[in-house]
Structure formats: C-alpha cells, structure tokens
C-alpha positions as CSV (number, residue, x, y, z in Angstrom):
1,X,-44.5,-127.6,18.4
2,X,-47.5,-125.4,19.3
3,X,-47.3,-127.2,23.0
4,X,-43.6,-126.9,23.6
5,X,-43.5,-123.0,22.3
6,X,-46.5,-122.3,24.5
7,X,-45.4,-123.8,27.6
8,X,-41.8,-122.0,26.8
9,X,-42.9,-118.7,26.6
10,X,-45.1,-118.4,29.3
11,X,-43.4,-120.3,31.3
12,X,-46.0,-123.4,32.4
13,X,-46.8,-126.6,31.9
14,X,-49.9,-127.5,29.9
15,X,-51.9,-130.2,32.1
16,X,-54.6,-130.4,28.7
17,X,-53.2,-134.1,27.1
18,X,-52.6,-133.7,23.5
19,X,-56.2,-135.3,22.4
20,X,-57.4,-132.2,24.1
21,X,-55.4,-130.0,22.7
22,X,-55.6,-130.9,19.1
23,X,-59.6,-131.4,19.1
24,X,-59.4,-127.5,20.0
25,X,-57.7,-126.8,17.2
26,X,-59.7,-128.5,15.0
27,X,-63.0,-127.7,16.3
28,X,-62.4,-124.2,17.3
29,X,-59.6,-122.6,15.6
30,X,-59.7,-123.8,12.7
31,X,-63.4,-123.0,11.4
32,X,-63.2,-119.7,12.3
33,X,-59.1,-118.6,11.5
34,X,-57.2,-118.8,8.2
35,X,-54.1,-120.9,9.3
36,X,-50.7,-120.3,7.3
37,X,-48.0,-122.6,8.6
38,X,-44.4,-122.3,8.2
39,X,-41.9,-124.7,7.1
40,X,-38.4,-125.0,6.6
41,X,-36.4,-128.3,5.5
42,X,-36.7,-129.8,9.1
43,X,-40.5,-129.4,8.8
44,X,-43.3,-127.0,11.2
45,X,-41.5,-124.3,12.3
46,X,-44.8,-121.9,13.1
47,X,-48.2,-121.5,12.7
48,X,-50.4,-118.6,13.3
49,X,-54.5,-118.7,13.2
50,X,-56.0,-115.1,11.9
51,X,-59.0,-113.4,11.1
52,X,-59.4,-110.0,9.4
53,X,-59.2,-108.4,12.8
54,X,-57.5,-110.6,15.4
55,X,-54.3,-112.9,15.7
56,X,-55.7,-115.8,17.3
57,X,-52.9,-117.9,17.6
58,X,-49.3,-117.1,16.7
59,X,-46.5,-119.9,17.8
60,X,-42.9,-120.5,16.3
61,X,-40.6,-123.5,17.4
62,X,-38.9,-123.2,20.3
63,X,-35.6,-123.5,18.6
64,X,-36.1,-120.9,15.4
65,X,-37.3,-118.2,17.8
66,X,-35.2,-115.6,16.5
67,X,-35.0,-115.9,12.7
68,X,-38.0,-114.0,11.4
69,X,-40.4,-116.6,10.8
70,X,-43.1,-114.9,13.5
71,X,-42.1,-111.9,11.7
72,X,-42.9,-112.9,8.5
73,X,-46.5,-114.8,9.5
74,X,-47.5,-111.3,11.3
75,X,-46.3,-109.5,8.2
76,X,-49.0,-111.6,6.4
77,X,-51.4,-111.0,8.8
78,X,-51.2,-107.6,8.7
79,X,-51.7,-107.7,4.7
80,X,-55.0,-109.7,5.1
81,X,-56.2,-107.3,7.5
82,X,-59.2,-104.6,7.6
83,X,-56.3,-102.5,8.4
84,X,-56.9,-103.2,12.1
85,X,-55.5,-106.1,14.5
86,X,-56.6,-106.9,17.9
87,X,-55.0,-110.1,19.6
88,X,-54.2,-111.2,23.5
89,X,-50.9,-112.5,24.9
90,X,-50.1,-113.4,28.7
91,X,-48.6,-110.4,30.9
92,X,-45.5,-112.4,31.5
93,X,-44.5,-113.1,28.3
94,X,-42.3,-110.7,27.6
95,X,-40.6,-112.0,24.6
96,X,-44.1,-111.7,23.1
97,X,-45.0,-108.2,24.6
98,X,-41.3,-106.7,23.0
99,X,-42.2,-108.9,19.8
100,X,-45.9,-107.4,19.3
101,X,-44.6,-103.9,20.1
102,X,-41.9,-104.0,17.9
103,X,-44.8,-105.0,15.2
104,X,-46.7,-102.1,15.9
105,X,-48.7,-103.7,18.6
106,X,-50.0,-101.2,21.7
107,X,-51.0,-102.3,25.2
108,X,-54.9,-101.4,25.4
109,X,-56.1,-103.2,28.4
110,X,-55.4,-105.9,30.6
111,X,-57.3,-108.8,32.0
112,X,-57.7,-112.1,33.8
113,X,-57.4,-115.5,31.4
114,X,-59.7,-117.5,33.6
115,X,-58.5,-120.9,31.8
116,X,-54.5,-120.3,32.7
117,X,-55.4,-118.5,35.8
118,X,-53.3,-115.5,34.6
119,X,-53.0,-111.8,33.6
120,X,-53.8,-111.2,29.8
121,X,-53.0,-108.1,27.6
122,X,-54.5,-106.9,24.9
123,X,-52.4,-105.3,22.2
124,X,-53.9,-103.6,19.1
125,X,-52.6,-102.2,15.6
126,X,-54.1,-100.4,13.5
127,X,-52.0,-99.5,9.5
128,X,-50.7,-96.4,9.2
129,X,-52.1,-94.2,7.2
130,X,-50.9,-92.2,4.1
131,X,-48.2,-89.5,5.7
C-alpha cells in the first residue's frame, strides 16, 4: 500500500525492493513516530508516522484516495500536536500540496530531496488560536 500510493502520487517508480523498504520502516520510522493505521473491512487503507511536531509519513490506498481517511489521520495528528506541525512533500505532488493546504498546511520553503533526486516543500501549521 505505502509503495503503490507513493509511487502514484509522485509519479515514479520505487527501484528500493521491498526488504529495503520495510527494514526502513522498522528501523527508522517506527522508533521515532507514533503510527496510527487505518482500516476498513478490506483491510490497510492508510497509515501516517507523527511526532509532536512533524508528519513524517502520511499514505492512503491508492483506491480510497478521496474518502476522508487522510483527513481523518491528519485530524489526529493535529490533536497530538504541540500545536505546531512541520512535514515535507514532493513539489509535484499536487494532490498532496491542495490536500495539506486545505488542512491548514503553508508553503515555507522549498528544497532538493537528494534520495528521489527531486524538489521538496516544506509546509507548516501552526493551531489557531483563541479568536
């Protein structure tokens, strides 16, 4: 799922195999982000890794894009924040620029990713204080 979204939305194919790609997720996300998975009856649906200040990782399948479930896992983000969120997504992924926007999200910089060989973005929120 987390392969198959990826490579959707930005619009590559991931050379990493699999092995590769699940020992990072074990050794590296996981220790350092709270996961929260979503299911539905068919399964995985999504995933995001947080922290209290960054969205790591944030992937929904391929073919529930659409129904709130990235929604809903930012949502919780948000509410285990410090009040402040800082994450990176690739320039031409648009469907994730418009989604993090939507959310709140502003562009603050943008960058190189040295391991995709492509321009990054990074989008920040910050909760709204009391009007």
């Amino acid at each position: 799922m987390w392969r198959a979204s990826f490579e959707w939305a930005v619009g590559v194919t991931d050379p990493h195999p699999v092995q590769e790609q699940t020992a990072y997720l074990l050794d590296h996300v996981v220790p350092s982000h709270r996961v929260v998975v979503a299911l539905d009856d068919s399964g995985l649906v999504g995933f995001m890794a947080s922290t209290e200040d960054s969205v790591g990782q944030l992937y929904v399948r391929v073919d529930r894009v659409g129904r709130g479930i990235g929604s809903g896992l930012l949502h919780l983000a948000k509410q285990q924040s410090s009040g402040n969120l800082w994450l990176y997504t690739f320039a031409r992924n648009n469907r994730a620029l418009a989604f993090y926007t939507r959310h709140g999200f502003a562009e603050v910089a943008h960058g190189f990713e040295p391991t995709w060989q492509l321009e990054d973005v990074r989008m920040e929120w910050t909760r709204p204080g009391p009007a």
